[in-house]
PDB file of the backbone (N, CA, C, O) and the ligand in Angstrom, with CONECT records:
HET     ZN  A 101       1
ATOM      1  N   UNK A   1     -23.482  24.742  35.275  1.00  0.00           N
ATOM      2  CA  UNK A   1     -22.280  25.469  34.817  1.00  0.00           C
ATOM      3  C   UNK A   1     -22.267  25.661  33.302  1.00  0.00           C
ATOM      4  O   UNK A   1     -21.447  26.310  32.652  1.00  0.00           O
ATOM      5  N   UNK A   2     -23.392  24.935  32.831  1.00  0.00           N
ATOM      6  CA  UNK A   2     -23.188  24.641  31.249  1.00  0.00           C
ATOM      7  C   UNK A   2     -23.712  26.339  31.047  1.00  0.00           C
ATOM      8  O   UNK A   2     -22.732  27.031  30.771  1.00  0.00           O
ATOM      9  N   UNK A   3     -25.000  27.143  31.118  1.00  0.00           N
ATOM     10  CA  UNK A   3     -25.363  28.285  31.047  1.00  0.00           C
ATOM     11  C   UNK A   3     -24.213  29.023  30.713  1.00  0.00           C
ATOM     12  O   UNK A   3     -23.838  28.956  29.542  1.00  0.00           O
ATOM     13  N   UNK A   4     -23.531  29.765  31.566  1.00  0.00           N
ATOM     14  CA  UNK A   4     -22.734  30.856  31.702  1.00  0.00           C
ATOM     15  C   UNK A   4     -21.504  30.702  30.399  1.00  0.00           C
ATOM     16  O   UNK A   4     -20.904  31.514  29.695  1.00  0.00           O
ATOM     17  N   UNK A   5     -21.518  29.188  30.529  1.00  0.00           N
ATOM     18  CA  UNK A   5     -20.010  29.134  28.877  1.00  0.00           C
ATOM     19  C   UNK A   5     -20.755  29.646  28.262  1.00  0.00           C
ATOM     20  O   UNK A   5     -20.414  30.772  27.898  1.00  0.00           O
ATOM     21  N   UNK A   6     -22.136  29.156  27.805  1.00  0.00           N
ATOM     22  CA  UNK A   6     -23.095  29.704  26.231  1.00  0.00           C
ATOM     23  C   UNK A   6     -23.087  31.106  26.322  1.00  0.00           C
ATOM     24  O   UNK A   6     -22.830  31.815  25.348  1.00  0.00           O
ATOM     25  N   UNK A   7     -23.387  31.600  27.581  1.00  0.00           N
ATOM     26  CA  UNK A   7     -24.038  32.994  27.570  1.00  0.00           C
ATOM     27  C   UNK A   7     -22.096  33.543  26.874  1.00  0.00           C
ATOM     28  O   UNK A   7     -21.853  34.266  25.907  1.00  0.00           O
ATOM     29  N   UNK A   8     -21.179  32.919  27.734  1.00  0.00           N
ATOM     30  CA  UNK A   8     -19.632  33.756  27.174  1.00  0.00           C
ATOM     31  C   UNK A   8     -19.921  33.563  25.778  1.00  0.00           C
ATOM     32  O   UNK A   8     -20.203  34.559  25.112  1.00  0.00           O
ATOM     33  N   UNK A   9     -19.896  32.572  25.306  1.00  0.00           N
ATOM     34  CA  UNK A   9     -20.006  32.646  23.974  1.00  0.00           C
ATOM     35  C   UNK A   9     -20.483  33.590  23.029  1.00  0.00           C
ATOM     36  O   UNK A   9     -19.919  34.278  22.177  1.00  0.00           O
ATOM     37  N   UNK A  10     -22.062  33.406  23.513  1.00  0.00           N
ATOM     38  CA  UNK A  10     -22.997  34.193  22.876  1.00  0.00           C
ATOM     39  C   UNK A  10     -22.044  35.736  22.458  1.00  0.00           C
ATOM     40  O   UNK A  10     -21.966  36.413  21.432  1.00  0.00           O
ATOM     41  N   UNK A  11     -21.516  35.818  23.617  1.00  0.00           N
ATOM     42  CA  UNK A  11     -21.200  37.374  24.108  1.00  0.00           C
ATOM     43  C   UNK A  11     -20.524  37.633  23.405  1.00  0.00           C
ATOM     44  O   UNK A  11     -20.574  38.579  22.620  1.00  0.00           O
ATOM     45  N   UNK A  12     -19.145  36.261  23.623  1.00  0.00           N
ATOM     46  CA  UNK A  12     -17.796  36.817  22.470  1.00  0.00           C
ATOM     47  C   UNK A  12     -18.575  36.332  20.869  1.00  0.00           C
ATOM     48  O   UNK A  12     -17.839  36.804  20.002  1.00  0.00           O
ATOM     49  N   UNK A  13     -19.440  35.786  20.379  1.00  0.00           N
ATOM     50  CA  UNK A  13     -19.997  35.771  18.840  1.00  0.00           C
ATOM     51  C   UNK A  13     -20.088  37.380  18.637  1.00  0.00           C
ATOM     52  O   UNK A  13     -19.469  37.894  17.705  1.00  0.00           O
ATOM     53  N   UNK A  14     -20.975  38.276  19.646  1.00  0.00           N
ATOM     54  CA  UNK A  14     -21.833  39.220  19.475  1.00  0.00           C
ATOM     55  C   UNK A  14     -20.530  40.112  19.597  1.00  0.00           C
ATOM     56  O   UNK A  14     -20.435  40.820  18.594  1.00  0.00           O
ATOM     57  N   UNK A  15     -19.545  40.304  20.448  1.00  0.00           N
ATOM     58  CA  UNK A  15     -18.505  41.099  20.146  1.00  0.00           C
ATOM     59  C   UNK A  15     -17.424  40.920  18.855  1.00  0.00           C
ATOM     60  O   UNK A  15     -16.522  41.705  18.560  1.00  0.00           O
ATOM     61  N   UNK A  16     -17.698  39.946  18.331  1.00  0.00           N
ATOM     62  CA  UNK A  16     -16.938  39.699  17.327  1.00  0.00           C
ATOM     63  C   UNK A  16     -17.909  40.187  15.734  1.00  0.00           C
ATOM     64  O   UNK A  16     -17.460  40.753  14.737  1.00  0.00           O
ATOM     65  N   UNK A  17     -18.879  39.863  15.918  1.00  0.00           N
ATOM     66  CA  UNK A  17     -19.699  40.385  14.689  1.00  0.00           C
ATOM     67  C   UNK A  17     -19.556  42.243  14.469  1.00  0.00           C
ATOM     68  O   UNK A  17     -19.426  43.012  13.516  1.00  0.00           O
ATOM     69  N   UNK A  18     -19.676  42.353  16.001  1.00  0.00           N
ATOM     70  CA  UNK A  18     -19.684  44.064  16.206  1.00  0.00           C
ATOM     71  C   UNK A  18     -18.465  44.789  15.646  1.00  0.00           C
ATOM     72  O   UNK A  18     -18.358  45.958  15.275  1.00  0.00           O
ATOM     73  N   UNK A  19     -17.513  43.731  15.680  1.00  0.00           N
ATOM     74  CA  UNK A  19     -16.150  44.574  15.642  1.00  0.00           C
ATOM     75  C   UNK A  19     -16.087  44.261  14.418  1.00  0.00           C
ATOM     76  O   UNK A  19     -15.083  44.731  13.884  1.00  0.00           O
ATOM     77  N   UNK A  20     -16.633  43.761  13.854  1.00  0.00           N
ATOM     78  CA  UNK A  20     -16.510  42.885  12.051  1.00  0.00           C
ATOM     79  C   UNK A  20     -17.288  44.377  11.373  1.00  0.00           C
ATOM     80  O   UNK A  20     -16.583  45.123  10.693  1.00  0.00           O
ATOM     81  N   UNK A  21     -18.527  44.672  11.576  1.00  0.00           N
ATOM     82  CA  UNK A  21     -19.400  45.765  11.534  1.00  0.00           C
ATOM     83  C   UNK A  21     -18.562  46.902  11.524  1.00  0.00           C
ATOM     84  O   UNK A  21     -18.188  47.407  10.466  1.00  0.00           O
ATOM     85  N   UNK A  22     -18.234  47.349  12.666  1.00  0.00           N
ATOM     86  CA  UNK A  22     -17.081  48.317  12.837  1.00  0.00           C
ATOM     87  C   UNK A  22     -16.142  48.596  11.365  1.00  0.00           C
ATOM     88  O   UNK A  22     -15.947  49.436  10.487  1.00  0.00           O
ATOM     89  N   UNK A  23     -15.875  47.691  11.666  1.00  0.00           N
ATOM     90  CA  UNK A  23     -14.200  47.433  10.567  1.00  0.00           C
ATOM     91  C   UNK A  23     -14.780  47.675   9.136  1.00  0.00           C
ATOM     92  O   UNK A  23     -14.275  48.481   8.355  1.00  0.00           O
ATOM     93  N   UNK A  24     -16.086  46.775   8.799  1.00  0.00           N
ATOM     94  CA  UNK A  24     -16.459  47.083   7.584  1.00  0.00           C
ATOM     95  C   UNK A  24     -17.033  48.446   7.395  1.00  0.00           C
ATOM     96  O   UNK A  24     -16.900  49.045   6.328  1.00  0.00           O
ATOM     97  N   UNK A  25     -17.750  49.007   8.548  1.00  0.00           N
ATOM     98  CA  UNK A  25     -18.098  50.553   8.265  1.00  0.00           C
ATOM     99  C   UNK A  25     -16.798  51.436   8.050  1.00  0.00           C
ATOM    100  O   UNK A  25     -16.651  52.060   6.999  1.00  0.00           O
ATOM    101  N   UNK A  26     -16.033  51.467   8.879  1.00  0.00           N
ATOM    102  CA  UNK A  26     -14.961  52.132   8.910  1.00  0.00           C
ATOM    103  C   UNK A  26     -13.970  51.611   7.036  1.00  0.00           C
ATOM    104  O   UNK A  26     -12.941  52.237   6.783  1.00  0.00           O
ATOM    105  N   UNK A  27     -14.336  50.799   6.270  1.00  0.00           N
ATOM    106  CA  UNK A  27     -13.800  50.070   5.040  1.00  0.00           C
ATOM    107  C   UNK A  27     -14.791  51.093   4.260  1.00  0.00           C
ATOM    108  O   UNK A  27     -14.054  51.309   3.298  1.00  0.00           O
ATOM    109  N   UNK A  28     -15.238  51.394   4.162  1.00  0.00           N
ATOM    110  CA  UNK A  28     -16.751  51.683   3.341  1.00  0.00           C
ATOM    111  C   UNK A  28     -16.651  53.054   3.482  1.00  0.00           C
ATOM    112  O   UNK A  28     -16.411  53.737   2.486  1.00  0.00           O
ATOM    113  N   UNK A  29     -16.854  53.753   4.983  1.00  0.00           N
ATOM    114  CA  UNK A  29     -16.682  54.663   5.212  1.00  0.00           C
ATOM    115  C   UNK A  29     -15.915  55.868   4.959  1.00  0.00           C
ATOM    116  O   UNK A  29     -16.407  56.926   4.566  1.00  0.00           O
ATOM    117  N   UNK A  30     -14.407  55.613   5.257  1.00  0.00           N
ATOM    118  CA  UNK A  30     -13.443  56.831   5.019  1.00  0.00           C
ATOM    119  C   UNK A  30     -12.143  55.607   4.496  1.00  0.00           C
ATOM    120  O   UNK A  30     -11.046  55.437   5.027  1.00  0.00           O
ATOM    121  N   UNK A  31     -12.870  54.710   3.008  1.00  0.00           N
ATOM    122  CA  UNK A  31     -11.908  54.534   2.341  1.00  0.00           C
ATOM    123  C   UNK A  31     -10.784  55.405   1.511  1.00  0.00           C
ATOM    124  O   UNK A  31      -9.672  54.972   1.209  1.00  0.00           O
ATOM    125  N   UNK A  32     -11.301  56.756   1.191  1.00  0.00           N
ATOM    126  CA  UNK A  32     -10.236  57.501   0.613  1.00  0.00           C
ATOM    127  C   UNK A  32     -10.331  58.781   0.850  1.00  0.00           C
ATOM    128  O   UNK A  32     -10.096  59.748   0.125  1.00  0.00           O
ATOM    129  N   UNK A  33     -10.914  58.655   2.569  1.00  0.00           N
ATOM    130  CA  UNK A  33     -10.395  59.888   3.097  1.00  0.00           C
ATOM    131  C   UNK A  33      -9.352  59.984   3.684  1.00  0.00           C
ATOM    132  O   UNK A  33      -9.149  58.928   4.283  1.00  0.00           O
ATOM    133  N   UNK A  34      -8.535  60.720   3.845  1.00  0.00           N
ATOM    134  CA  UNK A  34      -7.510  60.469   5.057  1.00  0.00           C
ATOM    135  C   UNK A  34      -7.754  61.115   6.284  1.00  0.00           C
ATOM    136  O   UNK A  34      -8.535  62.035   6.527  1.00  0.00           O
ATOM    137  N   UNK A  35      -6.964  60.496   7.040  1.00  0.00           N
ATOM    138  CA  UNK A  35      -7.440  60.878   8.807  1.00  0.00           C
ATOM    139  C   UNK A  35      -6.901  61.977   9.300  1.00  0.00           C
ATOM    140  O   UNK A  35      -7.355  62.727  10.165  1.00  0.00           O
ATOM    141  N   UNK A  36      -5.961  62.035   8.738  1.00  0.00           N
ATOM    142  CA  UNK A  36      -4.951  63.355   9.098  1.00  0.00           C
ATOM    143  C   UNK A  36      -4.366  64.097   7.744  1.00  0.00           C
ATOM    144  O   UNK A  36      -4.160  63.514   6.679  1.00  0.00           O
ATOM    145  N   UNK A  37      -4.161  65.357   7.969  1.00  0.00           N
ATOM    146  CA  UNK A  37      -3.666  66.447   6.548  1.00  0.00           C
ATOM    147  C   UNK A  37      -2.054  65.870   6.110  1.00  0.00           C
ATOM    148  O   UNK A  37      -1.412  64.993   6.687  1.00  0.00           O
ATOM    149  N   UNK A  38      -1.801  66.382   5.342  1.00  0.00           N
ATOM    150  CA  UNK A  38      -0.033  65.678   5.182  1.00  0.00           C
ATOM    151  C   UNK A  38       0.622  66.987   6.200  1.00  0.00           C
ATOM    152  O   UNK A  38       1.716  66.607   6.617  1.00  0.00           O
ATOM    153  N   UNK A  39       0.277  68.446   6.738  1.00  0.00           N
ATOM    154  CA  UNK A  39       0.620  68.886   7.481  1.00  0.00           C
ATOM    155  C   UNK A  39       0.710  68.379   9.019  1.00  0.00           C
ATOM    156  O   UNK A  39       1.460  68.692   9.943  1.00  0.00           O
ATOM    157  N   UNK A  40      -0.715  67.170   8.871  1.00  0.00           N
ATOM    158  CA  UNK A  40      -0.107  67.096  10.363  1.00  0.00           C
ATOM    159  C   UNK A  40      -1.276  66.809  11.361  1.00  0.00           C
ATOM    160  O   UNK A  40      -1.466  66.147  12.381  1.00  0.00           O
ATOM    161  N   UNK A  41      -2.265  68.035  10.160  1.00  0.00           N
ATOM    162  CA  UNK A  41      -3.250  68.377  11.388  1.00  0.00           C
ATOM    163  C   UNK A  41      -4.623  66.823  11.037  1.00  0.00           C
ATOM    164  O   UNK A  41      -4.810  65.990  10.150  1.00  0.00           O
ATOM    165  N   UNK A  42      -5.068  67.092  11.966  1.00  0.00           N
ATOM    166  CA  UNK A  42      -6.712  65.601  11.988  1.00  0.00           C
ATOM    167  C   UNK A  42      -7.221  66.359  11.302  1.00  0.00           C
ATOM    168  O   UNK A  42      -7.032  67.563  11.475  1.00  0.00           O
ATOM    169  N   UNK A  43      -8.242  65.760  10.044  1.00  0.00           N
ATOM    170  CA  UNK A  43      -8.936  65.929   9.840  1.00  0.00           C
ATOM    171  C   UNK A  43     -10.241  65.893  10.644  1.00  0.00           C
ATOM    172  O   UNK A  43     -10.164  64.843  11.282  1.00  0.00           O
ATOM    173  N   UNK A  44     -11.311  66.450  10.922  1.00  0.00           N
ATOM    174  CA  UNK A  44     -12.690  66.437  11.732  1.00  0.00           C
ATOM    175  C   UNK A  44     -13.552  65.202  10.759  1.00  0.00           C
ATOM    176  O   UNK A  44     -13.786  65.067   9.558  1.00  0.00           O
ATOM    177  N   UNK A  45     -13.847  64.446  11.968  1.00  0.00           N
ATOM    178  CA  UNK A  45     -14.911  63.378  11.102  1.00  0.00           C
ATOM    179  C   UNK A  45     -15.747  63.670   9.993  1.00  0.00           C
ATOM    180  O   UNK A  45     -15.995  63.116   8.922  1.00  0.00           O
ATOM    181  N   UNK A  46     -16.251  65.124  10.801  1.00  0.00           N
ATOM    182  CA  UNK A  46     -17.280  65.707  10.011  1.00  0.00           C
ATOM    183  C   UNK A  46     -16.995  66.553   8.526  1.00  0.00           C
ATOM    184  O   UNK A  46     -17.856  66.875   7.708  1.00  0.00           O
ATOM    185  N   UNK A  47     -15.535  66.801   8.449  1.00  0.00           N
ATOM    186  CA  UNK A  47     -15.325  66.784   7.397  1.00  0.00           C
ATOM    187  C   UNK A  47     -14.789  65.864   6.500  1.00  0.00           C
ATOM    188  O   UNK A  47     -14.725  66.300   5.351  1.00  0.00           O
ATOM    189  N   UNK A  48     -14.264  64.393   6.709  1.00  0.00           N
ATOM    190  CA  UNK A  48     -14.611  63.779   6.216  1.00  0.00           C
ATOM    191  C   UNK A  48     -15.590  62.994   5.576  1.00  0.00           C
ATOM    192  O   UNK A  48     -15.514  62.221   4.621  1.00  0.00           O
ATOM    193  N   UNK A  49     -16.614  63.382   6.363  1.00  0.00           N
ATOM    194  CA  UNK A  49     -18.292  63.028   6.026  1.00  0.00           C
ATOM    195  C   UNK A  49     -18.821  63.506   5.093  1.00  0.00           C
ATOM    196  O   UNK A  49     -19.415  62.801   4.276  1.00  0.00           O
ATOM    197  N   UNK A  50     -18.730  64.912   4.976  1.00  0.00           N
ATOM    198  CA  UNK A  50     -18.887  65.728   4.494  1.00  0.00           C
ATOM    199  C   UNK A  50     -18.319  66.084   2.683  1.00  0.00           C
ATOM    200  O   UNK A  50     -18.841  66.679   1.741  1.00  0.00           O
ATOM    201  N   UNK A  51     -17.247  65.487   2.847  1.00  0.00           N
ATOM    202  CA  UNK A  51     -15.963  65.779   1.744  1.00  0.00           C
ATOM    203  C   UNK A  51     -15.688  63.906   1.750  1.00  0.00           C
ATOM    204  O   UNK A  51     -14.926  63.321   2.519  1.00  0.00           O
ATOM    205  N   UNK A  52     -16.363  63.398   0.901  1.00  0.00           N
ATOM    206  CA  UNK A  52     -15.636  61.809   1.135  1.00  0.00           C
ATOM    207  C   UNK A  52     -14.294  61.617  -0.053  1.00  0.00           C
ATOM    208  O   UNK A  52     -14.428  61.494  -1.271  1.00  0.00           O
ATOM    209  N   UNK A  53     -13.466  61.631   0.451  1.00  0.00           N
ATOM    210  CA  UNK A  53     -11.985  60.950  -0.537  1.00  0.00           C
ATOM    211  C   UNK A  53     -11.409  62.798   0.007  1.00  0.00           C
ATOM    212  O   UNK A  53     -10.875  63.623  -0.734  1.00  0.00           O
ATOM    213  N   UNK A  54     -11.653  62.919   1.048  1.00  0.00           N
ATOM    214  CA  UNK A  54     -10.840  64.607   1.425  1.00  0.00           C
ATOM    215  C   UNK A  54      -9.414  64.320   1.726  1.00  0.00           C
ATOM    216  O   UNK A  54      -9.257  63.269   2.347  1.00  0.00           O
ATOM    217  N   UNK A  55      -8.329  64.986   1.443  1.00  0.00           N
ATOM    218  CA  UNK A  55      -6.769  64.558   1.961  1.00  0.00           C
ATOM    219  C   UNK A  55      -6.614  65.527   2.597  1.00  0.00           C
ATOM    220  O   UNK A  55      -5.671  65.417   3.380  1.00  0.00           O
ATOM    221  N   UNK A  56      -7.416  67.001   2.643  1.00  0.00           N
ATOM    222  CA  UNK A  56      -6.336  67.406   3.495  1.00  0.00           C
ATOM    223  C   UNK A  56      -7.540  68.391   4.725  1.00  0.00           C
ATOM    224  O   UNK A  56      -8.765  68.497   4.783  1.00  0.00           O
ATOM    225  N   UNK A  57      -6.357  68.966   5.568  1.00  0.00           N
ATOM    226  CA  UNK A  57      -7.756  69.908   6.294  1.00  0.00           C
ATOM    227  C   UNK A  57      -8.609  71.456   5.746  1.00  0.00           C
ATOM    228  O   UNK A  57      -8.586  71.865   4.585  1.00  0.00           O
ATOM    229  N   UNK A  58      -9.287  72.100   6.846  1.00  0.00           N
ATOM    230  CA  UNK A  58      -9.306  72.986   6.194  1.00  0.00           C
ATOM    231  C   UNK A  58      -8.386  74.353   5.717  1.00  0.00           C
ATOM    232  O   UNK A  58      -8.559  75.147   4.793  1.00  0.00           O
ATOM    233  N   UNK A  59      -7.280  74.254   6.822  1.00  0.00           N
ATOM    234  CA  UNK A  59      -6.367  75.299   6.445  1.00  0.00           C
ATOM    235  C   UNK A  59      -5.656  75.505   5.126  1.00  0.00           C
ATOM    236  O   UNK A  59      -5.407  76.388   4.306  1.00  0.00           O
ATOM    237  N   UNK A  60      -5.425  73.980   5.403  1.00  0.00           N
ATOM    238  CA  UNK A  60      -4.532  73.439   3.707  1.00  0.00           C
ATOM    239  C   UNK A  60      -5.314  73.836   2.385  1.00  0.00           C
ATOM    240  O   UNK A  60      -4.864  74.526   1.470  1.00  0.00           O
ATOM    241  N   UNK A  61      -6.807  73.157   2.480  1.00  0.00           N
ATOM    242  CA  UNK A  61      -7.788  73.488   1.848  1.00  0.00           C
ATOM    243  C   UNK A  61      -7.910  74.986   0.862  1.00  0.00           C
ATOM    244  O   UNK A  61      -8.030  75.316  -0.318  1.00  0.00           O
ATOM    245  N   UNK A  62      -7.759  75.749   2.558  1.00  0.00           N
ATOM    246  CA  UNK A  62      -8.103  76.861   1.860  1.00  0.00           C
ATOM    247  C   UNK A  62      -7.110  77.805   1.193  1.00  0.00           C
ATOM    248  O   UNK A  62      -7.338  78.610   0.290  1.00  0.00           O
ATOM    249  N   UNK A  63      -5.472  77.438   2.084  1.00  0.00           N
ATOM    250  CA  UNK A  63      -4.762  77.854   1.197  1.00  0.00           C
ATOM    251  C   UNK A  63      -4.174  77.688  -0.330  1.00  0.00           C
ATOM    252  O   UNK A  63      -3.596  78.432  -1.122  1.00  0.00           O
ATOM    253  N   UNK A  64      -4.713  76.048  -0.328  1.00  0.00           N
ATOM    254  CA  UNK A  64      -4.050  75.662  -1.635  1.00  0.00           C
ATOM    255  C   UNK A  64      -5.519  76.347  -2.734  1.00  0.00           C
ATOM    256  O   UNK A  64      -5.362  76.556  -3.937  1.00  0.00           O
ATOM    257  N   UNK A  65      -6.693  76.569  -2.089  1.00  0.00           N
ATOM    258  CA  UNK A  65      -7.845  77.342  -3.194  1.00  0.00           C
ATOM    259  C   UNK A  65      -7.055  78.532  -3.501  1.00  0.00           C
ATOM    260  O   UNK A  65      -7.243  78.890  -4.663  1.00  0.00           O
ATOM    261  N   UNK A  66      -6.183  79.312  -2.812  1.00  0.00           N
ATOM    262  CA  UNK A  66      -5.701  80.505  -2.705  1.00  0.00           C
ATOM    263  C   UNK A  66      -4.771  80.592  -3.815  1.00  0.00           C
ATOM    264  O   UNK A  66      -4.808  81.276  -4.838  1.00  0.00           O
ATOM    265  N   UNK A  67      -3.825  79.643  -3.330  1.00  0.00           N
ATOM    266  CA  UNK A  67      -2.365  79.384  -4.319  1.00  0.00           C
ATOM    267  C   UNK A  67      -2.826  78.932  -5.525  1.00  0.00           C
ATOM    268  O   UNK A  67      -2.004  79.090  -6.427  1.00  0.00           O
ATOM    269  N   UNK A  68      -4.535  78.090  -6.066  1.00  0.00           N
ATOM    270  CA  UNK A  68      -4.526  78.148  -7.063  1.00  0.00           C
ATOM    271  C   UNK A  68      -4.952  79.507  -7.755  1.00  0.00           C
ATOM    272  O   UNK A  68      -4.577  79.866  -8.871  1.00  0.00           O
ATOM    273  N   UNK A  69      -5.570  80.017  -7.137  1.00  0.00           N
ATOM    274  CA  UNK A  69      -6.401  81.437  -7.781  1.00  0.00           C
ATOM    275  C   UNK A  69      -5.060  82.943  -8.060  1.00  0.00           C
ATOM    276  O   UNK A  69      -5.208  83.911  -8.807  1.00  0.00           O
ATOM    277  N   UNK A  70      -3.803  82.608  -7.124  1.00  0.00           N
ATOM    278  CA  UNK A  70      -3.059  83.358  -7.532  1.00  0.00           C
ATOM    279  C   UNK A  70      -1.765  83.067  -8.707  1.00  0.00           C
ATOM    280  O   UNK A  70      -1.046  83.848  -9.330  1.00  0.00           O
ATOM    281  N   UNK A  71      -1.857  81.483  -8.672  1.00  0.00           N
ATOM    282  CA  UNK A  71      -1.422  80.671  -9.783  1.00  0.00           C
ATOM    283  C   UNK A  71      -1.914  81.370 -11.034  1.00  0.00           C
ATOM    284  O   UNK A  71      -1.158  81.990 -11.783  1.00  0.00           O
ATOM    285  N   UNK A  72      -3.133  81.249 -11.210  1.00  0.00           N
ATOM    286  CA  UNK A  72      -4.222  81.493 -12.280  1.00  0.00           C
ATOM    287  C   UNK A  72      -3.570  82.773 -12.760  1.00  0.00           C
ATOM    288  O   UNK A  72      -2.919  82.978 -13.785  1.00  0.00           O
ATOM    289  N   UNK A  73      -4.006  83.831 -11.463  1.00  0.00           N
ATOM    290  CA  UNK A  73      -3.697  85.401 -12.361  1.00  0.00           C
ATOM    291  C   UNK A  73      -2.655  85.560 -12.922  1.00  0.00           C
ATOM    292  O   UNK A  73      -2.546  86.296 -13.903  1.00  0.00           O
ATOM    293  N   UNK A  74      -1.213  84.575 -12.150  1.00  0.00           N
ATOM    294  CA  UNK A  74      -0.190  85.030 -12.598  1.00  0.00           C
ATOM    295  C   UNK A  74      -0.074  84.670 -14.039  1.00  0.00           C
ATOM    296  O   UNK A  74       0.386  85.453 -14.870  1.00  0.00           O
ATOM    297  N   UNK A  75      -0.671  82.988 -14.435  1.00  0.00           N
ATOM    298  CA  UNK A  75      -0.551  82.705 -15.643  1.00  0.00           C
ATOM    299  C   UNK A  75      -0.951  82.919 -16.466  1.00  0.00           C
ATOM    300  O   UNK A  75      -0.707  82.347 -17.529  1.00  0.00           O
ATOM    301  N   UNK A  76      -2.154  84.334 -16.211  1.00  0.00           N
ATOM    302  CA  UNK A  76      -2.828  85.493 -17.180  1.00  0.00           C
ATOM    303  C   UNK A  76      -1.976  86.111 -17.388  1.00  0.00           C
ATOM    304  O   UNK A  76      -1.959  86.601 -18.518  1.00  0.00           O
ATOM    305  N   UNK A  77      -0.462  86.537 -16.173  1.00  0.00           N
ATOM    306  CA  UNK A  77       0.137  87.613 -16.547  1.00  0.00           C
ATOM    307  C   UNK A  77       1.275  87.341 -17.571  1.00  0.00           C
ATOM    308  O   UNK A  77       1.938  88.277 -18.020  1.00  0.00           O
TER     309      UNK A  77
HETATM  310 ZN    ZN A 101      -3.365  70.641   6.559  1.00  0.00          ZN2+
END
């Protein structure tokens, strides 16, 4: 009967290191990305990957490139 405790053990060590792994990738990973836009919407992993410390999505993204570029002209005008 002694076997099967070690092998639990083993098991819960090895699930516990994994989830330690996890946690620290996920620390490392998308420390200053955010997961979701302040609109609302998820960000895609892949653009967090992509864009590391990204806050928002791409809609937001592209409108606020917009609102700055019409910012700009106006403050030419
Ligand atoms: Zn958004």
């Amino acid at each position: 009967m002694r076997a099967p405790d070690l092998f639990d053990q083993a098991q819960e060590l090895e699930e516990l290191m994994r989830a330690e792994a996890i946690e620290r990738s996920r620390w490392h990973g998308g420390a200053c990305s955010a997961v979701a836009c302040e609109c609302g919407a998820e960000i895609p992993e892949a653009r967090r990957r992509a864009l590391p410390g990204v806050q928002t999505c791409v809609d937001c993204a592209t409108a606020m490139e917009r609102g700055k570029r019409n910012r700009g002209s106006f403050d030419a005008v």
